[in-house]
C-alpha angles and dihedrals in degrees: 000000000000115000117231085258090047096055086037088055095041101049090051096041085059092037085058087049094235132126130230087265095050088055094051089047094055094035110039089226110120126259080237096058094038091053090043091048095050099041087052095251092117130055152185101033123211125239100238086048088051090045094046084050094038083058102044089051090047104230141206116228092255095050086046100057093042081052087052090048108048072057101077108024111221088020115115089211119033106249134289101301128121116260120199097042151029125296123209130307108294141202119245100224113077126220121248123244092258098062101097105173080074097050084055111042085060090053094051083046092052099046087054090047097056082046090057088050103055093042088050094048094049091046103055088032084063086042097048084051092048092048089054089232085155101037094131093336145313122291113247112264119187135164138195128206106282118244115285097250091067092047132080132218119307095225090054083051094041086041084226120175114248115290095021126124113275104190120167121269119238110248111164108120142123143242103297088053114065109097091046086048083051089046098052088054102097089204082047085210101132116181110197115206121198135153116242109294098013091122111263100138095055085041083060090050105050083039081063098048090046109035081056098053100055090034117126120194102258084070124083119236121255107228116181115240111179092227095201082084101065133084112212087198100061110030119037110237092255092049093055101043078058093055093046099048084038078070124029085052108030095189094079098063092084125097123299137205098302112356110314116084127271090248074063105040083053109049090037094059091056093255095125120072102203115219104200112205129196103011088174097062091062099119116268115269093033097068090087096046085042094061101041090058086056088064094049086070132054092205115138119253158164120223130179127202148168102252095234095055097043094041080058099054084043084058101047087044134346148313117268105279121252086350115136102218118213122186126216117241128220122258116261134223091255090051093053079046092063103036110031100054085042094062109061137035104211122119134237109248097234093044120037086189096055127067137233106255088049103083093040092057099041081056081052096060091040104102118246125245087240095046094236122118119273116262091240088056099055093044085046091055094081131069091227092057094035091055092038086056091046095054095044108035097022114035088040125078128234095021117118116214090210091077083067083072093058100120099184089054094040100034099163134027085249087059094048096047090047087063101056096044088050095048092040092083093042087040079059104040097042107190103258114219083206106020121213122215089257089064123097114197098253099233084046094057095034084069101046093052090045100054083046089060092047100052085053091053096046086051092043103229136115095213107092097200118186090228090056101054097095088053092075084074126081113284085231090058093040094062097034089053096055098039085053094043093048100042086056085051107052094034093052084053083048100053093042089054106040080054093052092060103060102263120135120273099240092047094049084053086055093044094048101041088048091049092047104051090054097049093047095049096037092049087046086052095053092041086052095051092038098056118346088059099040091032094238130153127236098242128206109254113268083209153067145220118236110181085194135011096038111188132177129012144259134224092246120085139191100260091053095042088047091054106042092047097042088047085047091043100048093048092054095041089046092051093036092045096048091047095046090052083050093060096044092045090057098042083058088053088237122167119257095256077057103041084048087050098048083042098060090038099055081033088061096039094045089047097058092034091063106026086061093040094048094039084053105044091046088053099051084045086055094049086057098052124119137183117243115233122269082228097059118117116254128203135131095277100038081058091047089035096054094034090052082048084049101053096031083062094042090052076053090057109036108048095054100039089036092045090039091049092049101043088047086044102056090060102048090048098046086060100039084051097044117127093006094074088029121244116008096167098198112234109186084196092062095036086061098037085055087046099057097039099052095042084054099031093043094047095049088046099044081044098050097036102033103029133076088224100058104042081053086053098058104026103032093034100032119016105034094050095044085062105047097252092111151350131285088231089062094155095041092050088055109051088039081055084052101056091046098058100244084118144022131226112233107181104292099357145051123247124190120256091257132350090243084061093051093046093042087055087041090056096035081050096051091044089057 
């Protein structure tokens, strides 16, 4: 007997006039499945199956979501698929009814993905509210169809079997309409195109808002990713989706149904929509490849773009496959009408009734002597101008907008655009005649923000992370830095300790000058092959450490943790151990056969001493270990705030359990070993002393040389400030940039208002 899928299926499949093998041929699915699913044998279909059917019959929206329904009997939606577009790569074999793990696993994606949801609609609606978008109410944003070069063919849009019509869709719309003009896209791949300015940031936010909340869950969740981050070359698109989301929603990074991560198992299951922003900030030479990768996958997606750099990657290669492209059109007169004069108070001088921003439109609409537009007009035409007018005309007392009209000062539109980009900073950081200790000395300021700007510019990269801030200086001062830093550390610890017990003052400055010179070499050495060599970044922890109550899991395990620690451990303790038996050889005054043979003992005691200690001391870490929750807030300083947590706790756990393994191992080892290495005479003061020294030295030095945190700590905090670069309130000044609207807050990391603000600072920074 036929399921309801099956005579769903089945009545669409003949409306459309194709036969069980044509269907096979457009959808991929068998001829085998497709019979069992529409006599009722088979059961329980999946989504991507459904979504792979609901394309190659070429489906109406209507006829899509009965398809989804008839899916997932008593459910009002149909399940957690994507509508709209294709899922991951799928077997063509279906599972029968009875196979439950399945069922499950879907439920569990599902649940994360309502989760997601929730955490990405509260974040850019803060962010919406931060930005001002409603105060006092949106720019208008419209758009037009893209020219027909930058657009493919209309039945690979529509998804149309061969020899249908294939007429264009109709795409005009505004602002309020973009996630219904998404929606009605049956590839759902949608390319924005915009000039610099025209307002396609703030079109991918409100697509966002308003895409979640109609969506239903058989749709996945639009979640925004800046593309100019990414290198096609080096990290395929869906593992980087994973690492984005990874961080900009830690939760994620737990496991998953089977082994990936959740942020995997969710991109890979086609829950996440991905909202590509800044296509033209993809570093020059990568568009092509990036593009390229696009059309590998047949994810939907929404991409934005300036038209000149996509139109240039169209050209080396192809258009996005299956995408409907829409261009942004330029404000108009009547637009400026409505939102300028509605956004001050102030009066013109001539006339009290009238307000500032009156005469200067009504020049606007006199026609000029030349017939072109004014200077002022075609600034005005964009979102980014018309905002950076209103900041710094409307919202600041005592500035007149009809200077803006002074053609001999503001000959061209670049001129003009160059002013208000150069009075924007000092517009935000007005000079204080009494500053308050939330004001920051506006060239001061100006050069932080300019070498900030810079730094994103050199690594090529919109995201301004705080863990990435040391990485604008040379890797050789980087690591030279840390292995300084931490060698003054550790040695100072040393010396203290070694005072405190009992041992003579100019010993314990040897001691600790000796011991610090080889930490901090041998951790800088160990900073400089983890991430300087493999050109990794030292990432904020996706997790966090729970004393009691320990719930979820994490992708690490005891047996990985354990091995990695005990291999670390032993290489430091082999190299520290042979160095500190050469010193004591030759203070001896030993002959070299001696000093070698004191060297390779305390090498092979050392090196059991601290690769048990350390295997020990990881794997406990790892016991400890919890996923945050997908839910969590997530800004820059909530990331700072809960990796700072994390390492302040592991600091609580290592030194005692790493101090109180090696002391305790020393002298285990000294009588296991004792008679095959020769004499080891035990001494439980030094044991102790050992003991105490390593668990604080090891966990400063794994802290300042392994952790976020701690890098943050000596280059963002220290170094940098000490140099001018920035200011020893890091964290304060970014969040107070923040507020201002200099920059945006996009998940874990800052972005710059705009990236024309961010290369006008870089170029106004190189010039200094």
């Amino acid at each position: 007997m036929a399921s309801e899928f099956g005579t769903v299926l089945r009545r669409l499949r003949e409306r459309a006039g194709l036969t069980q093998e044509e269907l096979e041929r457009r959808s991929g699915i068998s001829v085998s499945t497709i019979r069992g699913l529409e006599n009722g044998r088979r059961g329980n279909p999946r989504m991507t199956t459904v979504q792979k059917l609901a394309d190659a019959l070429a489906l109406n929206r209507a006829d899509r979501e009965e398809l989804l329904r008839a899916a997932v009997p008593g459910h009002p939606d149909g399940g957690a698929g994507a509508p709209g577009g294709p899922g991951p790569e799928e077997p063509a074999s279906e599972p029968s009814a009875a196979q439950h793990p399945a069922s499950a696993t879907e439920r569990a994606l599902a649940d994360a993905a309502e989760q997601l949801a929730k955490a990405v609609a509260a974040r850019w609606l803060r962010e919406e509210e931060q930005r001002r978008v409603q105060d006092p109410f949106p720019l208008p944003v419209r758009w037009k169809a893209a020219c027909r070069t930058l657009t493919d063919h209309w039945a690979n849009i529509r998804r149309l079997p061969p020899g249908a019509a294939s007429d264009p869709l109709d795409l005009s719309g505004g602002l309020d309409d973009i996630a219904d003009t998404y929606r009605s896209i049956p590839s759902g791949r949608l390319v924005v195109l915009g000039r610099s300015g025209s307002g396609k940031t703030i079109l991918t936010l409100r697509f966002v808002l308003d895409h979640l909340k109609s969506r239903t869950p058989a749709e996945p969740v639009p979640v925004i990713f800046s593309i100019g981050a990414w290198d096609p070359t080096a990290i395929t698109l869906r593992d980087w989706l994973t690492e984005r989301l990874t961080r900009d929603h830690p939760g994620t990074a737990a496991r998953g149904p089977g082994r990936a991560s959740l942020a995997a198992a969710l991109v890979d299951s086609g829950r996440v929509l991905p909202v590509l922003d800044g296509f033209d900030e993809v570093a020059d030479g990568l568009r092509r490849p990036a593009l390229e990768a696009l059309n590998a996958t047949t994810l939907p997606l929404v991409l934005t773009s300036r038209p000149a750099e996509y139109a240039a990657a169209v050209e080396e290669t192809d258009v996005l496959t299956a995408a409907a492209p829409i261009e942004l059109t330029d404000l108009t007169l009547d637009d400026l009408d409505h939102y300028l004069p509605r956004t001050t108070r102030k009066s013109d001088r001539s006339d009290p009734a009238a307000g500032a921003w009156d005469s200067v439109l009504k020049k606007l609409r006199e026609p000029s002597p030349e017939g072109t537009a004014a200077p002022l007009a075609t600034v005005l035409s964009t979102p980014l101008m018309v905002a950076l007018a209103r900041t710094v005309y409307s919202d600041t007392p005592g500035r007149d907008p009809v200077a803006l009209l002074d053609t001999e000062r503001f000959a061209t539109a670049e001129e003009l655009e160059e002013h208000l980009l150069d009075d924007f900073l000092p517009t935000v950081y007005p000079p204080r005649p009494r500053p308050g200790p939330d004001d920051w000395d506006p060239d001061r300021a100006r050069r932080w923000l300019g070498y900030l700007a810079h730094h994103l510019t050199e690594l090529r990269t919109p995201d301004l992370a705080w863990w990435r801030l040391g990485n604008g200086l040379r890797d050789s001062t980087r690591t030279l830095v840390t292995a300084l830093m931490t060698g003054l550390v550790i040695g100072l610890v040393d010396g203290v300790v070694a005072a405190a017990f009992g041992s003579p003052l100019v010993g314990s400055l040897v001691d600790g000058t000796v011991v610090g010179l080889l930490s901090g070499f041998l951790f800088g050495l160990v900073h400089w092959l983890t991430y300087t060599v493999t050109g990794k970044d030292v990432a904020p922890s996706a997790v966090r450490l729970r004393i009691h109550g320990r719930t979820g899991t994490t992708t690490w395990t005891a047996g990985p943790r354990l091995l990695i620690g005990t291999l670390g451990g032993a290489l430091f303790g082999l190299a520290y151990g042979f160095a500190v038996g050469l010193i004591r050889a030759f203070a001896r005054q030993a002959g070299l056969p001696s000093a070698l043979h004191l060297g390779f003992v305390d090498a092979i005691v050392f090196g059991l001493v601290f690769g048990g200690g350390a295997g020990l001391t990881f794997c406990l870490l790892g016991l400890l270990e919890t996923p945050l929750d997908i839910v969590s807030a997530v800004s820059p300083r909530s990331v700072l705030n809960a990796d700072r947590a994390t390492v302040i706790t592991q600091l609580a756990v290592w030194a005692p359990a790493f101090g109180l393994a090696v002391g305790l191992g020393a002298g285990l080892v000294v009588h296991l070993l004792q008679g095959y290495l020769g004499l080891l005479p035990p001494d439980t003061t030094a044991d102790l002393m050992l003991g105490t020294i390593s668990g604080l030295g090891g966990a400063l030095g794994y802290t300042l040389t392994l952790t976020a945190w701690g890098q943050w700590c000596l280059l963002s905090r220290l170094w940098l400030p000490l140099t001018g670069r920035l200011p020893w309130a890091v964290a304060a000044f970014l969040d107070d940039a923040y507020r201002r609207g200099v920059l945006r807050q996009a998940g874990a990391v800052y972005q710059f208002r705009h990236a024309r603000l961010q290369s006008h600072l870089a170029e106004a920074h190189r010039r200094g």
